[in-house]
N, C-alpha and C positions, 0 to 999 in steps of 0.2 A: 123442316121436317115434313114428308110427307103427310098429306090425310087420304091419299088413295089406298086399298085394302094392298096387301102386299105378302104374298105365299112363301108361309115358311114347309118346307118338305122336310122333316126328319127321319134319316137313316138308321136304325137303332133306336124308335119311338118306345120298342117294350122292354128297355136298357133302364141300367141304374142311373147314369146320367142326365136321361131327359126326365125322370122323376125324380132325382132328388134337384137337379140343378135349373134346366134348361126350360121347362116347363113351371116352376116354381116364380124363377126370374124373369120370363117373360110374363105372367102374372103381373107382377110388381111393376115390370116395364109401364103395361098397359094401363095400372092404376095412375101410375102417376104422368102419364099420356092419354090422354081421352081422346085424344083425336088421331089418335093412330087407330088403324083397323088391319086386323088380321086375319087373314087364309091358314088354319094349322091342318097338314098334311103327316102320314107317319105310313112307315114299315118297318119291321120287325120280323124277330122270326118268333113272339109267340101268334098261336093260333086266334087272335081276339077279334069278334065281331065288332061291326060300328058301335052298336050300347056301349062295348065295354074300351073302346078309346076314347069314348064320348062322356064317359064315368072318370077311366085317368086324368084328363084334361081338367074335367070339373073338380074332383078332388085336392090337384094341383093349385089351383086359381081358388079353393077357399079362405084361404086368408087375405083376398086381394080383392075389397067391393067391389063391384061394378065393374072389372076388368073381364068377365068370361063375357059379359053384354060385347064384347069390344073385339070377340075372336070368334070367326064361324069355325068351327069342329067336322075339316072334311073326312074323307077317307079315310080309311087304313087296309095297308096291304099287308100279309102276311107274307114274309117273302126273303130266299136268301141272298142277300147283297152282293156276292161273291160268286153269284151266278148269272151266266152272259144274257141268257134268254129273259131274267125275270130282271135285272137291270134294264134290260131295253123295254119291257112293257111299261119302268118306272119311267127311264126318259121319257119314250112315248108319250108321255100323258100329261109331262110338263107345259107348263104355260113360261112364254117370255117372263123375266124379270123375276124369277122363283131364287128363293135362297135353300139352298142344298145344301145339308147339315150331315155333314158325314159322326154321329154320337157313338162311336163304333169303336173296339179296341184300335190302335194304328196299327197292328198288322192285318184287322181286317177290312181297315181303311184302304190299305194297298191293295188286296186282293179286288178289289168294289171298282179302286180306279185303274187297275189293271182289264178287268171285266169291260168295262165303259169306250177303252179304248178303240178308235175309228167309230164310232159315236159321233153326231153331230147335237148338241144341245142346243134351247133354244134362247134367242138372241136376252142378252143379260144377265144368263144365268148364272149365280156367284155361289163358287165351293166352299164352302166351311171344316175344317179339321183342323183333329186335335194331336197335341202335342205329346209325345213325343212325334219330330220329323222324318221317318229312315230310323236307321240304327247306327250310322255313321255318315262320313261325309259320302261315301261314292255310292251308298242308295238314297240317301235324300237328293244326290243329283239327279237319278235315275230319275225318283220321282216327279222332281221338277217337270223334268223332261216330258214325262207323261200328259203333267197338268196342262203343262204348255200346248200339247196338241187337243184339247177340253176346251180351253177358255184362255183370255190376255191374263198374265201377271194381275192385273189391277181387277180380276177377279174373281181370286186365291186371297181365302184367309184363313191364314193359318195361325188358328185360336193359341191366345198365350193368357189367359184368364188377369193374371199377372199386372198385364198393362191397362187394367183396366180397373186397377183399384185405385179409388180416387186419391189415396196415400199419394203413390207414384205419381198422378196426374198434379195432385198440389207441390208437391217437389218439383215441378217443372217452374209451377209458377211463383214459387218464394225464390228457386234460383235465380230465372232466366229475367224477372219483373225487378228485381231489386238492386240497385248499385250497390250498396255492403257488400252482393255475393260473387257476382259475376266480376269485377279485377280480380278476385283473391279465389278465383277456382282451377287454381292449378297449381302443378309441384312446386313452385317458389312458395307457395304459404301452407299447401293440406299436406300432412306427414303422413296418416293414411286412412283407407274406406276399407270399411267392413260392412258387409249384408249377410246378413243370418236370418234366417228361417227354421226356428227351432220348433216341432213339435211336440205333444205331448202326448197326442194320437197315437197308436201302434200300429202294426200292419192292419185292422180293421177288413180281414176277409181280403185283400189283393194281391196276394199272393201268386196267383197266377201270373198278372202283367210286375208287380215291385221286386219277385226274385231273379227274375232275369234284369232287369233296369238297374237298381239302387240309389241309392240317395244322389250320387255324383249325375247319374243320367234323367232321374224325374226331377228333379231340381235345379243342379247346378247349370247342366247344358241347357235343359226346356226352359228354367224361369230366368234364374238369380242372373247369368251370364247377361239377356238383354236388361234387367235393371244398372247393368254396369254400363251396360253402353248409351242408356238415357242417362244415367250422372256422368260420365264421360266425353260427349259428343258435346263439338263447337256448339255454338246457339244454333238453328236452323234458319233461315229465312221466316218460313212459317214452318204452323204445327201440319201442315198440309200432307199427303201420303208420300210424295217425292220428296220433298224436302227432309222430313223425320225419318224418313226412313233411310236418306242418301247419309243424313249426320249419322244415325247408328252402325250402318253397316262399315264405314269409312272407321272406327272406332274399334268393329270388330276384326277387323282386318287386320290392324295391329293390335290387338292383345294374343298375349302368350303365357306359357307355365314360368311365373319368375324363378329363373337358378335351377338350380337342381331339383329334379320330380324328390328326389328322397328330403329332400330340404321342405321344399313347397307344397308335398299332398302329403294328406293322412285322412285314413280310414280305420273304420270302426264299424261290431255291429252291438246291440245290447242283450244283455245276459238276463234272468229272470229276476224282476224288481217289482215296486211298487209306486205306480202312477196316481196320486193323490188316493183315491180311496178304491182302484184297481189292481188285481195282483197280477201283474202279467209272466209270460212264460217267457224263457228265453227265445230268441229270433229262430235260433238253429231247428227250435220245437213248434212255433207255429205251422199251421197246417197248411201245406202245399207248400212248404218250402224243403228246398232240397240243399242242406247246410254243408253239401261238399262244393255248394259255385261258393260260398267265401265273400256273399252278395253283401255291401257293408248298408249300415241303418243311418251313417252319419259320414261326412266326408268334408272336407277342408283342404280347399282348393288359394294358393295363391298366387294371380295372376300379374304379370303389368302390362300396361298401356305404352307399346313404343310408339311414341311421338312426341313433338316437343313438348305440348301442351301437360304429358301426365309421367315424361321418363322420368322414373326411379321410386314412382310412388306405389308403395303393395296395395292391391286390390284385394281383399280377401272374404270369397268365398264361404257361407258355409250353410247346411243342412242337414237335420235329422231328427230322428224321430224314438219313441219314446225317453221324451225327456224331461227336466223336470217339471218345466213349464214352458206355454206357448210363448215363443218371441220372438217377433215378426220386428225388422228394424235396419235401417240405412245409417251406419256411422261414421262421421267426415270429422275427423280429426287434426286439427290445424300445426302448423308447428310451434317454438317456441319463440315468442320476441326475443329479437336477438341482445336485447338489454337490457334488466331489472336493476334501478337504481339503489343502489348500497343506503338500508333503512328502512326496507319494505323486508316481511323477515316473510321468509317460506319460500322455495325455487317450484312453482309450478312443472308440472309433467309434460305438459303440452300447454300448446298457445288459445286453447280452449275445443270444445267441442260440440257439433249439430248433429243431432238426431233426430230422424224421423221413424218413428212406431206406427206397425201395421197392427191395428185391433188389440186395444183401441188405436182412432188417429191421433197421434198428437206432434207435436213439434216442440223438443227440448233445445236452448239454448245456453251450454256451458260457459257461466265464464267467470274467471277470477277477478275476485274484488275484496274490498279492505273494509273495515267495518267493525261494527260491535264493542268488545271493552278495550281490545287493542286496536286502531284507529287504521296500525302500519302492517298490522298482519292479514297475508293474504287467506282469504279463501275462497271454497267453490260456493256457486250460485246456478240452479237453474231457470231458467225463464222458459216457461214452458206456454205452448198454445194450442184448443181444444182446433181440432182440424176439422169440427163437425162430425155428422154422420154422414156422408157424403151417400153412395150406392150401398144398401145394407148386401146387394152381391154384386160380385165382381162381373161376373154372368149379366147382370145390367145393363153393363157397359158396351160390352162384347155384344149384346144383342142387337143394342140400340143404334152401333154403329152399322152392325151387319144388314137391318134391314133398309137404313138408308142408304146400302150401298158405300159406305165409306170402310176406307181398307189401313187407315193409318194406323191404327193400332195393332194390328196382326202384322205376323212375323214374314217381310220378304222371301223371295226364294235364297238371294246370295245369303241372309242374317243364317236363316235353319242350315247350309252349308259348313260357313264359318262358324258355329256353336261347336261344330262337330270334330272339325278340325283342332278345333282352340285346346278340348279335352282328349283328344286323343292319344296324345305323349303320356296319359298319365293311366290312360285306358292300357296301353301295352303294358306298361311296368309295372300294373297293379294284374295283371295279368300272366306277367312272368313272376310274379311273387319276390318283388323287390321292395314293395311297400308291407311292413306286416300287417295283418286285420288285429287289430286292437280291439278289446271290449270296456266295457261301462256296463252298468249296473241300469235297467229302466229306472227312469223316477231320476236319477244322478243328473249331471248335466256335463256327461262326457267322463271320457277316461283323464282321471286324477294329472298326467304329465300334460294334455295340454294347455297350452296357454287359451286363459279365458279372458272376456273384456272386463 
């Protein structure tokens, strides 16, 4: 790890995301890094003097001792991003090895690097944004395209907060570390995975960026899709950027809509309910939403994996929001032994099952066993393990990596391509209105017909 100071530049400093998220987690970075030192840079388009970003900053960094000691509080521009003359005053001013944090809605990400274009930056300078990539596959190429005349591939990072929760990162290493996992991780032994990302949250004011998006496009394509492709993807060599990033992509490449879209997706959005001790409105009456797009709050996506390693196994997809409770979780379900000897009384559903839960972390392990007053009678058993607290943000991770210049955990250009491709068969048809919009009740955990775990 570096201990030379190292200039982070924030595009979008006077945004909701560098104060709730970006600025909070580099905070905590810094506490639990003492020997890191930081340059913090910012524009914005509110009007704020030096005092008053030098106020944000400090406010930010108060629950984090001794970590403001550990960041100088440069500049602040007032400035709009989207504009050619006052993006060039920002390059301009850039120092080699600066990290460019684009904290900006993505379509005013595009407008900033559209702006930038025949720009020359200076030598090291690594781009940071956020996900969503494009709006489909042929403008997230465009944009590639863009980057590519900015800066090399290796650095573009294109933020997936996602991979960077230590959940995900210890699922790598219970998989990839342990012989019990790695023979038996593939379709001769797991019948199927399910990743769900349930919230509890409602729209929460985003209505501007989540009714054009929905659940399918801020979740399924931006997060859940690359969690398929780290459970998915050969071992790698190493955890290195080329390597992790070669096994994901190679993984996304073949996944596809299993069977028929009317078979394999379903959407939803929620009706006016009650979220623990909140009463919310129905979706269609939140504010700034416009309830003739038909924009769903939950969606249920199931994918497979053609290649040898995963043919036939469902992948399934899911996410949404106001619902009954948070549940965040990776479920690999195995198949069944193919022999239960006659005197063991109970037929097991499956050949057991591994979970990993996101907040808290833990790690359950399903399995049948005999016991108690009857000796011969099976049943279930969990064995479960606390996974720690690992990065209390995910934003942590993402930071931590970005300032040392490492790019493996952000999403290549080919992965943000293929996301887009992968959902797209389901984007048309829910588009020509072949999929109905189903509702559920907020507080519910979905509309009553579908199948739940």
């Amino acid at each position: 790890m570096a201990s030379t100071p190292t200039t982070l530049f924030i595009l979008g400093a006077s945004g909701d995301l560098t104060s709730r998220l970006l600025l909070p987690s580099l905070a905590a970075l810094l506490a639990r890094q003492p020997q890191r030192k930081i340059t913090l840079r910012g524009a914005g388009t509110e009007d704020w003097d030096a005092a008053k970003w030098q106020q944000v900053v400090a406010t930010a960094f108060a629950d984090s001792p001794g970590a403001l000691d550990r960041v100088t509080v440069g500049d602040y521009a007032a400035a709009d991003v989207t504009d050619r003359d006052a993006v060039g005053r920002i390059v301009g001013s850039l120092q080699p090895g600066t990290v460019l944090y684009f904290a900006l809605p993505p379509a005013v990400t595009r407008r900033a690097i559209d702006a930038m274009q025949g720009m020359s930056l200076p030598e090291g300078t690594l781009l940071a944004m956020e996900k969503p990539f494009g709006d489909d596959e042929a403008s997230a190429r465009e944009l590639n395209e863009q980057l590519a005349t900015l800066v090399p591939e290796q650095q573009v990072f294109r933020v997936d907060h996602f991979l960077g929760r230590s959940t995900l990162l210890n699922l790598l290493g219970v998989r990839l570390a342990n012989r019990m996992w790695e023979p038996v991780w593939s379709a001769e032994h797991i019948e199927s995975v399910h990743i769900r990302f349930d919230e509890s949250l409602a729209l929460e004011g985003r209505a501007r960026y989540y009714d054009s998006a929905g659940a399918m496009v801020d979740m399924i394509q931006s997060h859940l899709l690359q969690v398929l492709a780290l459970l998915a993807m050969d071992p790698p060599a190493t955890l290195g950027e080329r390597d992790l990033r070669d096994a994901k992509a190679a993984v996304l490449r073949a996944t596809r809509v299993r069977g028929d879209i009317a078979d394999a997706a379903r959407r939803a959005r929620y009706t006016a309910g009650r979220v623990g001790d909140r009463d919310l409105p129905a979706y269609a009456d939140e504010e700034g939403v416009d309830a003739a797009r038909g924009t769903e709050t939950l969606a249920e996506v199931t994918f497979e994996v053609a290649n040898d390693r995963w043919e036939g196994v469902p992948f399934v997809l899911r996410s949404g929001k106001a619902l009954e409770a948070k549940k965040s979780e990776v479920v690999i379900t195995f198949k069944r032994v193919r022999h239960i000897p006659a005197g063991l009384h109970g037929t097991p559903e499956d050949g057991g099952r591994l979970t990993f839960s996101l907040g808290p972390d833990t790690l359950a392990l399903r399995l049948h066993m005999t016991g108690g007053d009857d000796p011969f009678a099976l049943r279930d058993e969990d064995l479960t393990a606390d996974l720690g607290e690992g990065q209390r943000r995910s934003y942590e991770e993402v930071l931590d990596e970005l300032l040392d210049g490492e790019v493996a955990l952000s999403v290549r250009a080919d992965e943000a391509e293929e996301c887009w491709r992968i959902i797209q068969p389901v984007r048309d048809a829910w588009a020509r209105g072949e999929t109905p919009l189903e509702e559920y009740p907020a507080g519910s955990s979905g509309p009553t017909a579908w199948p739940h775990l």
